[in-house]
C-alpha positions as CSV (number, residue, x, y, z in Angstrom):
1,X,97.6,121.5,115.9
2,X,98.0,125.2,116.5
3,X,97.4,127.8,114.8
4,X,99.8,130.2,116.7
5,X,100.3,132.6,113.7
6,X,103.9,133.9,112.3
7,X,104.5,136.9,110.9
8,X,104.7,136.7,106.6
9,X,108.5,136.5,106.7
10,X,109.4,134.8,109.3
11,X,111.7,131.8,109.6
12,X,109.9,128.7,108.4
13,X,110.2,124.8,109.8
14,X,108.3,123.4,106.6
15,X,107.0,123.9,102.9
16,X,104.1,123.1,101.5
17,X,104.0,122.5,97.6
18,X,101.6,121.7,95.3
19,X,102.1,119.8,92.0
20,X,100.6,121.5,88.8
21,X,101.9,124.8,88.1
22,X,104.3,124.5,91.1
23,X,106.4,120.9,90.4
24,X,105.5,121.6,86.6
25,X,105.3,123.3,83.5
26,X,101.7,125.7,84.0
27,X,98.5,123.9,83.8
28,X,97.7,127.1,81.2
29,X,100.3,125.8,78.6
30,X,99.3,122.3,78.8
31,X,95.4,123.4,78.4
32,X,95.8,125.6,75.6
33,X,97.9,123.0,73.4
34,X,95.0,120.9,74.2
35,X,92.7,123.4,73.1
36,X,94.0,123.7,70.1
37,X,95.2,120.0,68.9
38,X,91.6,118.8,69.5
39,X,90.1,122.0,68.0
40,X,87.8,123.1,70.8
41,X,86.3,126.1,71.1
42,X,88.2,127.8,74.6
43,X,84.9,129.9,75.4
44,X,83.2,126.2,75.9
45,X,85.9,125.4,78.4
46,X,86.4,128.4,79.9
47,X,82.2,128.6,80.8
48,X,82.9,124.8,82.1
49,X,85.6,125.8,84.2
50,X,84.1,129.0,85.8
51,X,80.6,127.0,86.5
52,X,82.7,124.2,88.2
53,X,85.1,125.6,89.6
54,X,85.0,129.7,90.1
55,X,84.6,131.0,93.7
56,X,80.3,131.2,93.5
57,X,80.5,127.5,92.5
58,X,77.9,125.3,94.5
59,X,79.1,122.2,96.2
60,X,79.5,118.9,94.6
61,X,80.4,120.0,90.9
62,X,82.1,117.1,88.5
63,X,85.6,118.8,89.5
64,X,84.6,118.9,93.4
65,X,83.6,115.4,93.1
66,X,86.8,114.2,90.9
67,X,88.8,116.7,93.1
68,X,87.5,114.4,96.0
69,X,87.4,110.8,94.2
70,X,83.7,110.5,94.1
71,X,83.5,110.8,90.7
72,X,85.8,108.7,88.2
73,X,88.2,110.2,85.8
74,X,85.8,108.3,83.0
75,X,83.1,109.8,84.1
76,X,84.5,113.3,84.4
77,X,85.9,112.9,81.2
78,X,82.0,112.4,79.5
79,X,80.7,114.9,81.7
80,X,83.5,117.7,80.6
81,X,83.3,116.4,76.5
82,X,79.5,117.1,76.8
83,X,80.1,120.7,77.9
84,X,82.5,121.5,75.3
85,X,82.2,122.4,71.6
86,X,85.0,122.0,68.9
87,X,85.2,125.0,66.5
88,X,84.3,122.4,63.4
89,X,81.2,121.0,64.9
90,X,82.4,117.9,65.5
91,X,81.1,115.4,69.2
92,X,84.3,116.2,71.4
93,X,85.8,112.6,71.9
94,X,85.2,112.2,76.0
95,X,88.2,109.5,75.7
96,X,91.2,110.4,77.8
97,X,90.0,114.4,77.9
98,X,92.3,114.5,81.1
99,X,95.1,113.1,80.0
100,X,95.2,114.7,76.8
101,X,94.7,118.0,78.8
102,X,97.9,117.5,81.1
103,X,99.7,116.0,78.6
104,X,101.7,119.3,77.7
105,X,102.6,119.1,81.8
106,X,106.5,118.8,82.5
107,X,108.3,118.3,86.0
108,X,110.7,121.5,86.6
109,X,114.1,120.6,87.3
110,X,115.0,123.7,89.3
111,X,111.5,123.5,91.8
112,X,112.8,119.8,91.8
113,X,116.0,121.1,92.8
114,X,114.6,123.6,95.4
115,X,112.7,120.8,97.0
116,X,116.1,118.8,97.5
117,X,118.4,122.1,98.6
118,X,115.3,122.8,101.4
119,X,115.7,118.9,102.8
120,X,119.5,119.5,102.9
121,X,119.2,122.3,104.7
122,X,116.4,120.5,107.5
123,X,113.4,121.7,105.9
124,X,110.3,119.4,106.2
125,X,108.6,119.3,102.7
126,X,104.9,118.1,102.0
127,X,103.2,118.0,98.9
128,X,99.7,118.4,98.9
129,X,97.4,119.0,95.8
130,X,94.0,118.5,94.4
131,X,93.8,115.7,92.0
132,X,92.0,116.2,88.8
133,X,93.3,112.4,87.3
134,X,96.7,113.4,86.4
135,X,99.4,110.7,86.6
136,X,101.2,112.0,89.4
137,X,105.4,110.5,89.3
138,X,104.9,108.9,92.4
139,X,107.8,106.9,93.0
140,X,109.7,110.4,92.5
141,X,107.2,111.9,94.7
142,X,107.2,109.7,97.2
143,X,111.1,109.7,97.7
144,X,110.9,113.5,98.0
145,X,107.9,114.4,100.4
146,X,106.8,113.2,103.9
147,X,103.9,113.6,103.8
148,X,102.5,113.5,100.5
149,X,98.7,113.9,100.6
150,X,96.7,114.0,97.5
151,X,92.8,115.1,97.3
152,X,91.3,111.8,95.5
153,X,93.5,109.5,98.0
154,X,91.8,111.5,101.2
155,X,88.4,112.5,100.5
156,X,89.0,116.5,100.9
157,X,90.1,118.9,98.3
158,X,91.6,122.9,98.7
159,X,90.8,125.5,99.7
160,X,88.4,123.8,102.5
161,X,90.0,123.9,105.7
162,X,90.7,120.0,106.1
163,X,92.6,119.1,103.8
164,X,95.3,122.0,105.4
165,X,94.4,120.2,108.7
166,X,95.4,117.0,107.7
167,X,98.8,118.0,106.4
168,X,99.8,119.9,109.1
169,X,98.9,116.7,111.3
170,X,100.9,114.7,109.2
171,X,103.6,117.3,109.4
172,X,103.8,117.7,113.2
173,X,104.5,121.4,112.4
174,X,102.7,124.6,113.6
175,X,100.8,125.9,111.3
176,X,102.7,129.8,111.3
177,X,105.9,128.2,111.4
178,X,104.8,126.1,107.9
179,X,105.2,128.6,104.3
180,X,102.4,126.5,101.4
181,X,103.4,127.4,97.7
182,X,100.0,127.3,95.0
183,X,100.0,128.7,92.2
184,X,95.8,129.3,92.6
185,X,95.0,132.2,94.9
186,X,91.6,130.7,96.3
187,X,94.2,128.1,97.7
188,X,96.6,130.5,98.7
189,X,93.8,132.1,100.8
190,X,92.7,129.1,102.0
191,X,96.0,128.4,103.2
192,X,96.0,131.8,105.3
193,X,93.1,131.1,106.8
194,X,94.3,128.7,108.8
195,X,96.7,129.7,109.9
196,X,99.8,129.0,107.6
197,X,101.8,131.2,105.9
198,X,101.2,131.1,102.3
199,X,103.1,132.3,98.5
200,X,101.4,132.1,95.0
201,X,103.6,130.7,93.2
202,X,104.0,132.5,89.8
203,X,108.2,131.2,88.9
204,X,110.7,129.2,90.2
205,X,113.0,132.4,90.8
206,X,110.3,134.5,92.6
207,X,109.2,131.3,94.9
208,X,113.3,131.0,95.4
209,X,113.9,134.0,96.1
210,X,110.4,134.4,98.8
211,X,111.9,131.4,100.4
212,X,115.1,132.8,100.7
213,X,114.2,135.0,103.3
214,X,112.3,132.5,105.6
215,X,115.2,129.8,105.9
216,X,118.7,130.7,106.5
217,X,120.8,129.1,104.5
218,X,118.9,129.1,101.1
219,X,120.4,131.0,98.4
220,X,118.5,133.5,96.7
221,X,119.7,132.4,93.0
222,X,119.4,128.6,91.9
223,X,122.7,126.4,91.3
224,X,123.2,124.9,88.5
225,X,120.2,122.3,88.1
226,X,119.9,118.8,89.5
227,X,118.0,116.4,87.8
């Protein structure tokens, strides 16, 4: 695959999009609704999240290895109850921690829509994001992307160079003529380096309206929303 590099701007053949915070609702809503319904003490989670997963991390953390599929999502939910503290006292119950963390998630009609308007328009779309055990609406998925590649189901996980590899492979697209929307900046940067163009995703009108001026044809402000 090359890496021949494009300019940032320039017109794209294909977009990249991850699911959490990108396809949905922000993964901060969802885990500080969870937060508070179970009563746990944020600071615990926040010093569990920053020692798995920050930038100084070592290799082979419980989110790497769930990232990956090494490690189940019953087992990564006993290893992340352990870690955490409720603000009562009470044992964190390590029975469907994950689920109950994405459960405040929701799919975004007008990303959903964006997705469509780019394959009417000829745009290859992929999806490709690190699983942490969520239940991804894969029929849905499935009927929008080709290729859809998901960390757990291949054995690498973002922002490591492979997995951006792989789905450019599967894309048949070079890599400076592909634009990947994350709404983490370690994967944006990851991303970069290798050659695609990259956005952090922060709104669906923003990511609109930075796509907008990579493929002709797009309009800068959404239509009415397709569900």
């Amino acid at each position: 695959m090359s890496r021949a590099d494009a300019p940032p701007g320039a017109p794209v053949e294909a977009v990249v999009f991850d699911y959490g915070g990108v396809l949905t609702s922000t993964v901060k809503e969802s885990i500080a609704a969870w937060l508070a319904a179970d009563g746990i003490e944020p600071q615990s989670f926040s010093r569990t999240l920053k020692a798995w997963l920050s930038r100084g991390a070592p290799d082979g953390t419980p989110i790497h290895r769930l990232e990956t599929g090494e490690l189940a999502v019953e087992e990564f939910d006993a290893l992340l109850a352990a870690e955490l503290t409720t603000i009562d006292g009470r044992p964190v119950d390590p029975v469907g921690v994950l689920a109950r963390l994405f459960a405040g998630m929701r799919l975004d009609p007008a990303m959903l829509g964006l997705v469509e308007e780019l394959r009417e328009l000829g745009i290859r779309v992929a999806l490709l994001s690190n699983s942490w055990g969520n239940t991804y609406p894969r029929e849905r998925i499935d009927a929008l992307f080709d290729p859809v590649v998901i960390s757990g189901e291949v054995g690498l996980r973002k922002p490591l160079a492979p997995i951006y590899e792989l789905t450019l492979e599967r894309l048949g697209v070079a890599a400076g003529r592909v634009l990947f929307l994350d709404d983490a900046e370690p994967n944006v940067l990851g991303a970069r380096a290798v050659g695609m163009q990259a956005h952090l995703h922060v709104d669906a009108p923003s990511t609109r309206a930075a796509l907008a001026a990579r493929v002709p044809g797009l309009r800068r402000s959404s239509p009415s929303v397709r569900i």
